[in-house]
N, CA and C of each residue as an Amber inpcrd file, in Angstrom:
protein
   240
   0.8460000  -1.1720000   0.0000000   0.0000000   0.0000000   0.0000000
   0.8980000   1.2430000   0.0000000   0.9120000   2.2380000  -0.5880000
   1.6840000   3.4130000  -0.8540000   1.1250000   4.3080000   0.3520000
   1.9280000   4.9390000   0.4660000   1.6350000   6.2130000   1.4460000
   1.4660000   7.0300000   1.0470000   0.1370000   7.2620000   1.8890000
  -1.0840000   8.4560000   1.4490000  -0.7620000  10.0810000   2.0780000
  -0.3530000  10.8450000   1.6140000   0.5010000  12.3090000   2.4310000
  -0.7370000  12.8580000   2.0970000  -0.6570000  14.4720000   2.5930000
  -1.1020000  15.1910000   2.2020000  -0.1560000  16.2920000   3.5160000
  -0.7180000  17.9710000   2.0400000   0.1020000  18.4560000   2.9260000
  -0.2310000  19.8810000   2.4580000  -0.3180000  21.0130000   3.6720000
   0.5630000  21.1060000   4.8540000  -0.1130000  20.4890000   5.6590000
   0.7990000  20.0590000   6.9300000   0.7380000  19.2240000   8.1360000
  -0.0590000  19.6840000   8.6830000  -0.7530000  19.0130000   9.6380000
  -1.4840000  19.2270000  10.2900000  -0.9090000  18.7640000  11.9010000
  -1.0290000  19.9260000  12.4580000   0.0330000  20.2230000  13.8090000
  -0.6480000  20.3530000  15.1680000  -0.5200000  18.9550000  16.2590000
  -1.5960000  18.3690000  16.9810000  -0.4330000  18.5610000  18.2260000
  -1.0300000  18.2980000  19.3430000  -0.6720000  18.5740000  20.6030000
   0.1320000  16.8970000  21.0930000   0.8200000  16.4330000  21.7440000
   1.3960000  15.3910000  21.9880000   1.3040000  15.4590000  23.5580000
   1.5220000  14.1230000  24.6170000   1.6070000  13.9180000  25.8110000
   2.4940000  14.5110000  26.3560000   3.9720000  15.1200000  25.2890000
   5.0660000  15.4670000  25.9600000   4.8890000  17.1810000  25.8770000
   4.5240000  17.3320000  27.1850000   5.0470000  18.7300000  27.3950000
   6.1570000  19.6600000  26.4530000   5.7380000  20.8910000  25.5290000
   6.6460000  21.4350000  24.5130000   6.8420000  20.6500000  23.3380000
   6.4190000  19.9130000  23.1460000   5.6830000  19.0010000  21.4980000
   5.3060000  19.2680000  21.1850000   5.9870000  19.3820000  19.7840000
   3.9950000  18.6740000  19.0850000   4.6650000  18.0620000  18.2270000
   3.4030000  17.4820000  17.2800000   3.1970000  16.5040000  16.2850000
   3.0600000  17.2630000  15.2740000   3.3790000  16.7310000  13.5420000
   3.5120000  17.7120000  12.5400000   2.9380000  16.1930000  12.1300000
   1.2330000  16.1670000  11.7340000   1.2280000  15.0840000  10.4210000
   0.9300000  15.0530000   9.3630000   1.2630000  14.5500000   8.5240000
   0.9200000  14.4710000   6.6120000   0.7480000  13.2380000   6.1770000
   0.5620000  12.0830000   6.8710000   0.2780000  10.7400000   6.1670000
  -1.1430000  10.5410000   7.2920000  -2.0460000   9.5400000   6.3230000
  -2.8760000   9.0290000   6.6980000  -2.8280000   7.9960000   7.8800000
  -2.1680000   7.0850000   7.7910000  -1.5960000   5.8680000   9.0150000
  -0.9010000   6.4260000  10.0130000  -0.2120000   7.8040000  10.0940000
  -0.2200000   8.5590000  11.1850000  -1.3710000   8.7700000  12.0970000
  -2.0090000   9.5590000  11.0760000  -3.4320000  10.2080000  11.9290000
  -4.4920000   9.5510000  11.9750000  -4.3000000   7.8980000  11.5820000
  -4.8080000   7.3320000  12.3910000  -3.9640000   6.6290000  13.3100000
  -3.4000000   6.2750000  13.8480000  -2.7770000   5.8670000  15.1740000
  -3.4410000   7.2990000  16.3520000  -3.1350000   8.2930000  15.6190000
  -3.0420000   9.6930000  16.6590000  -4.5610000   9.5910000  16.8810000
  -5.2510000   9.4640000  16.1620000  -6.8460000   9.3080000  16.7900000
  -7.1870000   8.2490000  17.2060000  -6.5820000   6.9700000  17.2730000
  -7.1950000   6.3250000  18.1810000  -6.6090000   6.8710000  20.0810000
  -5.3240000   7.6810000  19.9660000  -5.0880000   7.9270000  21.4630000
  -5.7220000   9.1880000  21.9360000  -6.6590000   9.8870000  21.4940000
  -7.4530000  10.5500000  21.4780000  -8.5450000  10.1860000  22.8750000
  -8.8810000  11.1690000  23.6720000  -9.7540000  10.0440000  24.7710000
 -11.4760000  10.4110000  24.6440000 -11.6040000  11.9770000  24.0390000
 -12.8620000  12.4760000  23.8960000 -12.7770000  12.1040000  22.1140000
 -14.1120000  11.6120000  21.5820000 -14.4920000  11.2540000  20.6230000
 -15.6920000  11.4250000  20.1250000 -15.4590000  12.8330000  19.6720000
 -16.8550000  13.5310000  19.2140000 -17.3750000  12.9900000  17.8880000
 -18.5700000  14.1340000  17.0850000 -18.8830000  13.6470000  15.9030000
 -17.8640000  13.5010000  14.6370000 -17.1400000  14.8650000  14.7720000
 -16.1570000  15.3920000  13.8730000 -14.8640000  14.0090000  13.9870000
 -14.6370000  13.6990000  15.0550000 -13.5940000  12.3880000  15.3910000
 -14.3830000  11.1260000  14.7720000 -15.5890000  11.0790000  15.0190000
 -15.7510000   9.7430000  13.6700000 -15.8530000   9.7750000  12.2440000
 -16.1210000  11.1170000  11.7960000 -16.1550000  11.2990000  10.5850000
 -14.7610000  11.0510000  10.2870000 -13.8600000  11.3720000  10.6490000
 -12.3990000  11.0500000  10.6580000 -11.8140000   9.8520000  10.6640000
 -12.0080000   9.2600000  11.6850000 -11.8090000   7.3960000  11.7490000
 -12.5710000   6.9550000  11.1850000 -13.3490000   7.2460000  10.4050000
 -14.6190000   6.2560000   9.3140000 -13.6730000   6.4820000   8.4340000
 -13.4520000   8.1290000   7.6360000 -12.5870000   8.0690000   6.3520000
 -11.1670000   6.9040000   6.6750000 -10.8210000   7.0820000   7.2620000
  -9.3050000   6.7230000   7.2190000  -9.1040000   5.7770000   5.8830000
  -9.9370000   4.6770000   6.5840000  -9.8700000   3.9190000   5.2060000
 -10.3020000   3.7860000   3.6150000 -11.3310000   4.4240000   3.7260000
 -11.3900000   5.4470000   2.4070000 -10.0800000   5.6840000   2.0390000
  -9.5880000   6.9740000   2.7830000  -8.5600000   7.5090000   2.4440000
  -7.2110000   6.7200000   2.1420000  -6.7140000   5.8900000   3.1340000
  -6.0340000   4.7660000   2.9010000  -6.4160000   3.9430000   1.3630000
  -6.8810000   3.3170000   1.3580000  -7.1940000   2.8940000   0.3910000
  -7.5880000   3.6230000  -1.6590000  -7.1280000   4.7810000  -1.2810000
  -7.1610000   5.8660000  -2.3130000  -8.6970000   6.1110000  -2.6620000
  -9.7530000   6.1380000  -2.1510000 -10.8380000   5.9910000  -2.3700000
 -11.4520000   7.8730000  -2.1190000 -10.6840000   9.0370000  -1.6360000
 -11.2640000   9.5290000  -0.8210000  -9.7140000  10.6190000  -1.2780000
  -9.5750000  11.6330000  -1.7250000  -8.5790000  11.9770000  -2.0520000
  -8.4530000  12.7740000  -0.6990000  -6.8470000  12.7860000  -0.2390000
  -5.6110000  13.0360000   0.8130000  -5.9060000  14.2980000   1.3520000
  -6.2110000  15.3600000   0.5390000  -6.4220000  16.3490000   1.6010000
  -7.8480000  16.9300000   1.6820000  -9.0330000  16.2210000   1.2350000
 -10.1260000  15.9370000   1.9320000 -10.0240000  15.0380000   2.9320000
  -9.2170000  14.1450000   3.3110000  -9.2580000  13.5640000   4.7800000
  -8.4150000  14.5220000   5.6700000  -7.3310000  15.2280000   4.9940000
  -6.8390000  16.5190000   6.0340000  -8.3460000  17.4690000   6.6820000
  -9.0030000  17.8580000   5.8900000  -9.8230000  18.6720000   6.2460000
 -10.5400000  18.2250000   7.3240000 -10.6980000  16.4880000   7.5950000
 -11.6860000  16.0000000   8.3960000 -10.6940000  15.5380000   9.5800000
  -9.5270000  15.4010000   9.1280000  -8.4490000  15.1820000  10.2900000
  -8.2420000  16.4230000  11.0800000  -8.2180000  17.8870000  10.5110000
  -8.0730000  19.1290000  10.4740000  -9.1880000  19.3330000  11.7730000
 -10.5750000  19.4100000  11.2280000 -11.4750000  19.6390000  12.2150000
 -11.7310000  18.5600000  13.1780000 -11.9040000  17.2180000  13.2270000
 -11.3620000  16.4560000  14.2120000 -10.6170000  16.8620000  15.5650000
  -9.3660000  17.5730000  15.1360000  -8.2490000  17.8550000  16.0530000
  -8.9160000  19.0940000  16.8240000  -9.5650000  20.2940000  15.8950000
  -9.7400000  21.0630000  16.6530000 -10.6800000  20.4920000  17.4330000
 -12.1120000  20.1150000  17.0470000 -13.0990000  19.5510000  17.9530000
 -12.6630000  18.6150000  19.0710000 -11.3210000  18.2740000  19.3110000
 -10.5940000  17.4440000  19.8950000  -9.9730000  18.5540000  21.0170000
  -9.6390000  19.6730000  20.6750000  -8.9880000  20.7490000  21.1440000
  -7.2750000  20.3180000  21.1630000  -6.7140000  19.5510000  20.4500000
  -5.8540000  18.9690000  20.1410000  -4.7440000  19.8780000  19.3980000
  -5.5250000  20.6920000  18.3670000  -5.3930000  21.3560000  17.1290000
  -4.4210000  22.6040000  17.7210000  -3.0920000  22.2550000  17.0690000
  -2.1830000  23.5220000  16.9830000  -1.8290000  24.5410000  15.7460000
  -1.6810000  25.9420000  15.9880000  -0.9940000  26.3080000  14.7410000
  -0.0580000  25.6760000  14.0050000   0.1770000  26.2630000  12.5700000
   0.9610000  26.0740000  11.5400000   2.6240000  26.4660000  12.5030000
């Protein structure tokens, strides 16, 4: 399976204090949403695409957009 990017990154908050996360592949942001602990609407629209997206079904930065708002609805969501 090829790796699915898209880009610019999308820049999420991490456990480690003064982190963050910069992501652009799909199999990233999903790992990063399953450690997610609040899982709103916007967070399943997100983990439903994945595989869409994975699977080229669902072009790369229309799943940014849903990874994008996800994070914020997550409050996760950092600047560029």
């Amino acid at each position: 399976m090829p790796l699915r990017c898209f880009n610019p990154p999308v820049y999420v908050k991490t456990d480690r204090p003064g982190f963050r996360l910069g992501i652009s592949r799909i199999d990233t942001a999903a790992e990063e949403l399953l450690k997610w602990s609040n899982r709103g609407p916007k967070w399943r629209l997100a983990a439903e695409a994945c595989l869409t997206a994975m699977d080229g079904k669902m072009p790369t930065n229309d799943f940014r957009v849903l990874f994008e708002d996800a994070a914020e609805e997550e409050e996760m969501l950092l600047p560029d």
